[in-house]
N, C-alpha and C positions, 0 to 999 in steps of 0.2 A: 504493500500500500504506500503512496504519495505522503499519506498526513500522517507518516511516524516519526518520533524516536528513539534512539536507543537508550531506553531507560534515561535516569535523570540525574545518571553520575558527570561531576562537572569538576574540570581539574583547574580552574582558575576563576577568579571573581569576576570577568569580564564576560564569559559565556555563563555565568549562572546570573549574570543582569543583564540576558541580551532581551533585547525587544522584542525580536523574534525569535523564540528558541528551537523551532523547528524551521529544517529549510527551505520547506514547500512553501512557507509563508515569506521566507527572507525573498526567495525566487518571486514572488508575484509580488511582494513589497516595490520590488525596482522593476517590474514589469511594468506596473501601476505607474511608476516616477518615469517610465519612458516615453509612453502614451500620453502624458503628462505636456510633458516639455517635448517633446519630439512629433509627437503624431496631431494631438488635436490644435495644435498656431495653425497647423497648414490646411485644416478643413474646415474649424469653425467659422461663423457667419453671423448678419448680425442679430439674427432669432437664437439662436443659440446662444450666442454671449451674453446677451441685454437678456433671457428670459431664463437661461439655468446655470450659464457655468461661472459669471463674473457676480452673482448675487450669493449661489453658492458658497464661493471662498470668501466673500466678506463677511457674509454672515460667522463662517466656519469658524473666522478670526474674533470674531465678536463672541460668538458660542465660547471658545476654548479660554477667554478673559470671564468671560462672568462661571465656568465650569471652574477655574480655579479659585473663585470667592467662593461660590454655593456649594460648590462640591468637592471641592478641597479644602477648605476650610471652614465652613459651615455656618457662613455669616451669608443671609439672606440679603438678595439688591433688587429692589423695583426702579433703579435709576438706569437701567442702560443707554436709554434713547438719548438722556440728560447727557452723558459721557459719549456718547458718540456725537453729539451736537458739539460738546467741550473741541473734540477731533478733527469736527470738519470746519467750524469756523476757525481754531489756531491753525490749522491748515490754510483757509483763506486767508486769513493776514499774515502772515508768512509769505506766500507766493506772491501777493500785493508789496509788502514792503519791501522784498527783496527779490526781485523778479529773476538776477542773475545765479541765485543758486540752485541746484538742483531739486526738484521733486521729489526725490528719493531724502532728501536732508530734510525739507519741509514734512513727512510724513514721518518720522522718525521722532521729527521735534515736534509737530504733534498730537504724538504718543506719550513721549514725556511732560509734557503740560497736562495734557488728562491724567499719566497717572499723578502729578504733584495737585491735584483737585482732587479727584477719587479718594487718597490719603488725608484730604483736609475730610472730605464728607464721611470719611470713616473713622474719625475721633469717636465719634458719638459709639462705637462698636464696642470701646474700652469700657462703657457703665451700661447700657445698651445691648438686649440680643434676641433673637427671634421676631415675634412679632412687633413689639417694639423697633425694630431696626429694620425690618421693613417698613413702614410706615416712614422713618427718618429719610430710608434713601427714595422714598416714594418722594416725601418733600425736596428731598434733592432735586430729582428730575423736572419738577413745578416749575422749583424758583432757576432752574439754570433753562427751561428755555422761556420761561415771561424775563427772565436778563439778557437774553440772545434778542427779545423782542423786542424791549424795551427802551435799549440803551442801543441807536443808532451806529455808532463808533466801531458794533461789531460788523454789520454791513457796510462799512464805508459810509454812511448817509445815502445810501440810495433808497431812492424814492420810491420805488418797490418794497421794499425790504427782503428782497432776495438777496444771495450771493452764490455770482457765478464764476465758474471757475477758469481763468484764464489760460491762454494752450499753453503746455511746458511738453521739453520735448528731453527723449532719456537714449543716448546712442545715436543721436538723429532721427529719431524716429518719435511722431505725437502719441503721448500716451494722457492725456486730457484733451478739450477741447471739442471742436465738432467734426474737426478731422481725423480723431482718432481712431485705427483699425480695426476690427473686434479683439484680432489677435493679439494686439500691444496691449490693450484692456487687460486678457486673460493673461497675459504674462506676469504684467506687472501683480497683481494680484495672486499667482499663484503663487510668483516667488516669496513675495512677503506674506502667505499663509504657510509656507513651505519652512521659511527663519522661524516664524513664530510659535510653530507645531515641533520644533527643534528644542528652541528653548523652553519652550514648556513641559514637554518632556522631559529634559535634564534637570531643571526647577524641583519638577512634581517627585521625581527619586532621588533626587540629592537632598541634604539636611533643611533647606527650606521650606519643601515638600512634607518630611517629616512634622515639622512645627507647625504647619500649617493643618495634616490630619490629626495630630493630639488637640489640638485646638477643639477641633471640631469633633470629635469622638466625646472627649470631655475635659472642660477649659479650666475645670479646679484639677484636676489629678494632674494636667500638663504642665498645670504651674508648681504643683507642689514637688513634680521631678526634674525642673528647673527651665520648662520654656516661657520664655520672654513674652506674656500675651500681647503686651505692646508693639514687641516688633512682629512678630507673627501677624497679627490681622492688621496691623499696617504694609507689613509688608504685600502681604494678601492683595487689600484695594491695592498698593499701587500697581503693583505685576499687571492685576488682574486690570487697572484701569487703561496701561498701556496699549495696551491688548486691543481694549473698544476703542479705544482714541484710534488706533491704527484704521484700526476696519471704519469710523466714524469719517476718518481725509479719508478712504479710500473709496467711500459709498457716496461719498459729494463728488471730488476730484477725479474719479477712475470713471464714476456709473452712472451716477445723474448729471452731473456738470452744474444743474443749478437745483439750489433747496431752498425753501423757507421752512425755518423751523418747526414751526408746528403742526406741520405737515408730514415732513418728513421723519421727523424725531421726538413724534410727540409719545404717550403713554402707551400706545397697541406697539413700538416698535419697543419697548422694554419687556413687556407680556410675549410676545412675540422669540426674542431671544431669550424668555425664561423658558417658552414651552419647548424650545430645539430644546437645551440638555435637559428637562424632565423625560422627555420623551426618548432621545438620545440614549441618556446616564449617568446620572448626577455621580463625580466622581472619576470621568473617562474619556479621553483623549478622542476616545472614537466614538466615543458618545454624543460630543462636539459636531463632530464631523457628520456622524450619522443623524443627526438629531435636524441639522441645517439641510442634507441633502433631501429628509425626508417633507418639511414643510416647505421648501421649496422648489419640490418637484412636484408636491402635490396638488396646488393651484392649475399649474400646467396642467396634468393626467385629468382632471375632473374639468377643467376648459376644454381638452381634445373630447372627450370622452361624454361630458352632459350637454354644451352645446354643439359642437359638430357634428358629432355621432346618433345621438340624440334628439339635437335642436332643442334642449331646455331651454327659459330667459335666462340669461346671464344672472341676475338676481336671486335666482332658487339654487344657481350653483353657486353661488358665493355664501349663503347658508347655508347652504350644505357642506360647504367645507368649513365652518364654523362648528355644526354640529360633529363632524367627523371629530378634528382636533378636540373638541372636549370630550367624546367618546373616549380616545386613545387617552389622554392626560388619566382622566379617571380609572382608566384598565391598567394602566402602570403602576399610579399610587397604589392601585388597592393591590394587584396581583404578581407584577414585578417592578417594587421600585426602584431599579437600576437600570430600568430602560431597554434598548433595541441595546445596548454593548451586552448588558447581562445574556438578550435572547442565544448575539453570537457566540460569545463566551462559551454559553454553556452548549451550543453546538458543534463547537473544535473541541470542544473537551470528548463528548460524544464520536467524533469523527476518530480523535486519538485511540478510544477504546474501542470500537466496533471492530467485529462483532460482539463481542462480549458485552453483557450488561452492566458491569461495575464498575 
């Protein structure tokens, strides 16, 4: 059989924390990363980019930053949309004030301006926790985008109050603007879910990772064997804010080109990347990833499938993909709450032992 192996003896510390321990999976790991970078630049178009594969990885990024507050470290956030607005507009004044620097430096920097936010709104986590702290980062989200609204300064004073994103070009080649190619879209965004899925990785099993699951397992006994809850769930928001800040410049600058707040980043888009990792796996890497791929290809499937196929109104299928997503939310809490990563998990476990039942 393909999905074995040989037993689980391991003669060095490095192949007993590999990612992938089997190498049918390492094999299709980089199979995946070639199709990736190699095969879909040269096919995709621009249905495909704009409707699965450039919303996908933002969100992915967005997913894998709020999976490591809620599910690595156990501090609940209704603020995402608030922290991705923090990303896209320091991303707009960024590219505005400084037009000669790269794109790649403006979305970078950011990330670090939302995580140094994210860390302020997560003081409150230090007296504060559960439902209480949701509600705090609920008011988070409020007041940062009625201050994106409010206070002109962040739009430039334009008389819309939009902010759009000006071309910037990476290699020679436009990856904003309205002459940007699908494939420079999908690039530029794989690559920076591609770093980000790296480092959160190494984060989530290195000793930060550790402090951040004691935390969230239980925040007295973590303290009382000596983790720092202060810098732990600060550290937390900020990782975790960078994260959205990225995917926040990346979902103005890369996808829409122009947002207005409240629109764009208002309270469904935090609800929204809380359901990807419920649904996903609170907890998992590929929970993120799965959680993202699954609510946003599902609009799609049920658009091909209730109107085309069909000829439903559009309006019965947009409730109806409401009703589905609360169906699944609730079939998880009650029945697996680890989500679609538990389901696989526990499928490659099954695949490693078959036929046997144990």
């Amino acid at each position: 059989m393909l999905y074995r192996e040989a037993g689980d003896f391991k003669t060095s510390y490095v192949a007993d924390n590999q990612t992938f321990p089997i190498k049918f999976d390492r094999i299709g790991f980089w199979a995946t990363m070639v199709v990736a970078f190699g095969v879909i630049p040269f096919l995709i178009n621009d249905y495909w980019a704009n409707a699965i594969f450039v919303p996908f990885l933002i969100y992915a990024i967005a997913a894998i930053g709020l999976n490591i507050l809620t599910g690595y470290c156990g501090q609940v956030s209704l603020g995402t949309g608030g922290f991705m607005a923090v990303g896209a507009y320091a991303c707009y004044k960024l590219m505005t004030a400084f037009p000669d620097v790269s794109i790649i430096i403006h979305i970078i920097l950011a990330g670090g301006i939302t995580a140094a936010v994210g860390a302020a709104f997560g003081l409150p986590s230090l007296r504060i926790k559960g439902f209480y702290l949701a509600v705090a980062t609920l008011a988070a989200q409020f007041f940062l985008v009625w201050l994106f609204n409010k206070v002109s300064w962040f739009y430039n004073y334009s008389a819309s109050g939009q902010i759009n994103a000006p071309e910037r070009f990476v290699a020679g080649f436009a990856v904003t603007g309205p002459n940007t190619a699908p494939w420079a879209q999908y690039l530029i965004c794989l690559v920076f879910l591609t770093l980000c899925a790296l480092i959160a990785r190494n984060l989530t099993r290195g000793t930060i990772g550790r402090t951040w699951m004691a935390i969230r397992d239980m925040d007295i006994a973590a303290e009382i064997i000596g983790v720092n809850p202060l810098k732990a769930k600060l550290t937390a928001f900020a990782v975790s804010s960078f994260f959205i800040g990225i995917s926040g410049a990346l979902f103005f600058a890369v996808y829409l080109g122009a947002v207005e707040v409240g629109e764009a980043f208002g309270i469904q888009k935090s609800f929204l990347v809380l359901f990807m990792i419920i649904i996903g796996g609170l907890g998992s890497l590929f929970g993120s990833f799965a959680g993202a791929a699954f609510l946003v290809i599902l609009p799609v499937a049920l658009k091909v499938v209730g109107v085309d196929w069909l000829g439903w109104p559009t309006d019965l299928v947009a409730h109806f993909q409401l009703v589905i997503i609360g169906a699944l939310i609730m079939f998880f809490l009650i029945k697996e709450p680890h989500g679609l990563a538990q389901l696989w998990r526990l499928a490659k476990e099954k695949l490693r032992l078959w036929p046997f039942p144990y």
